[in-house]
C-alpha positions, 0 to 999 in steps of 0.5 A: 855183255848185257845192254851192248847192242844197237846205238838207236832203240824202238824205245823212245827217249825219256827226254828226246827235246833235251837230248838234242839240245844236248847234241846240238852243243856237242856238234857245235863243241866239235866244230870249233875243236877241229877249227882249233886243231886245224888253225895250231897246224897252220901255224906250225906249218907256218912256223916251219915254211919261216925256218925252212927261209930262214935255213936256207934263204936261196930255197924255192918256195916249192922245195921250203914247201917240200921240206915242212914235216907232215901234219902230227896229232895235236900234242904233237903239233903244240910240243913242235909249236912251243920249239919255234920262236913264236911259240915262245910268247904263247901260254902254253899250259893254256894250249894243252889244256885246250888240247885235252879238252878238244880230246875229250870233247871228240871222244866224249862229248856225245859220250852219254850211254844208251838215249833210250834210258838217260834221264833229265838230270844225267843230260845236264851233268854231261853238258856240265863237263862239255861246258867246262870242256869248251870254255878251255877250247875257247881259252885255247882257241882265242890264242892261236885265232890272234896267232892266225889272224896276225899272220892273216891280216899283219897291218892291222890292229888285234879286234881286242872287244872281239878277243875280249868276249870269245869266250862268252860268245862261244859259250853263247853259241854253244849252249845259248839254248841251255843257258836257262838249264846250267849253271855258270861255267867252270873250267876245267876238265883237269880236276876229273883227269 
């Protein structure tokens, strides 16, 4: 296998300035995907510790504790979320989109080939894909942030400018640096599945 050897060279790269915007993002994408994994298992934790009570009421909170299943993948956290009752009222086409692309974005996203070799236009089309990738993450994410913050805070009222403009402001945040470089984003990763 000609080309698979070490992940660094001696050679430089031909756009080392472009390479690390392009990771910054990545890294970025990433703390928000794991941010979105981890809020969807506090909420089914959540949702489990309420049917544990709900089962039976006269359960420590020690034994209800006890009784919610382990952490599962993803998918498998959203197909247990979607059976409780809140999960009911959720857009869940819009959830496992943002899975897939929390996916893709922890497989792929830095996913570039060798950095000694890749070039201007190559970047770009990668932060394309990782652009569309995160505005579903968002999407995803601003669902189950409102979900987190209910639970969180239940007297008061949803910040609606704030749920409003997520998705512009992770945007913002992610590739603010690139915006001069990329196009308008697009959603969605489906059509290259």
């Amino acid at each position: 296998m000609t080309g698979m050897t070490w992940s660094l060279s001696l050679l430089k790269p031909r756009e080392p300035e472009l390479l690390d915007a392009l990771f910054l993002s990545v890294g970025r994408a990433l703390h928000l995907a794991n941010a979105y994994e981890d809020k969807c298992q506090y909420l089914l934790r959540v949702g489990n510790l309420i049917t544990a009570h709900q089962t039976d009421p006269a359960m420590t909170f020690e034994e209800a504790v006890a009784s919610v299943p382990a952490n599962k993948l993803l998918g498998g956290t959203l197909h247990s979320l979607a059976a409780h009752a809140m999960g009911q009222t959720m857009d869940m086409d819009t959830l496992h989109k943002a899975r897939r692309a929390r996916n893709w974005i922890a497989h792929e996203g830095a996913s570039i080939g060798a950095i000694w070799c890749v070039d201007r236009d190559l970047i770009l089309q990668h932060a394309v894909k990782l652009r569309a990738a995160v505005t579903d993450l968002a999407l995803g994410d601003n669902i189950i942030s409102q979900w987190c913050h209910g639970l969180a805070e239940p007297h008061d009222l949803p910040p609606t400018d704030w749920i409003n403009r997520y998705s512009d402001a992770v945007d913002t945040w992610v590739f603010g640096h690139l915006r001069g470089l990329l196009p308008e984003p697009a959603s969605s990763l489906s059509s290259s599945e």
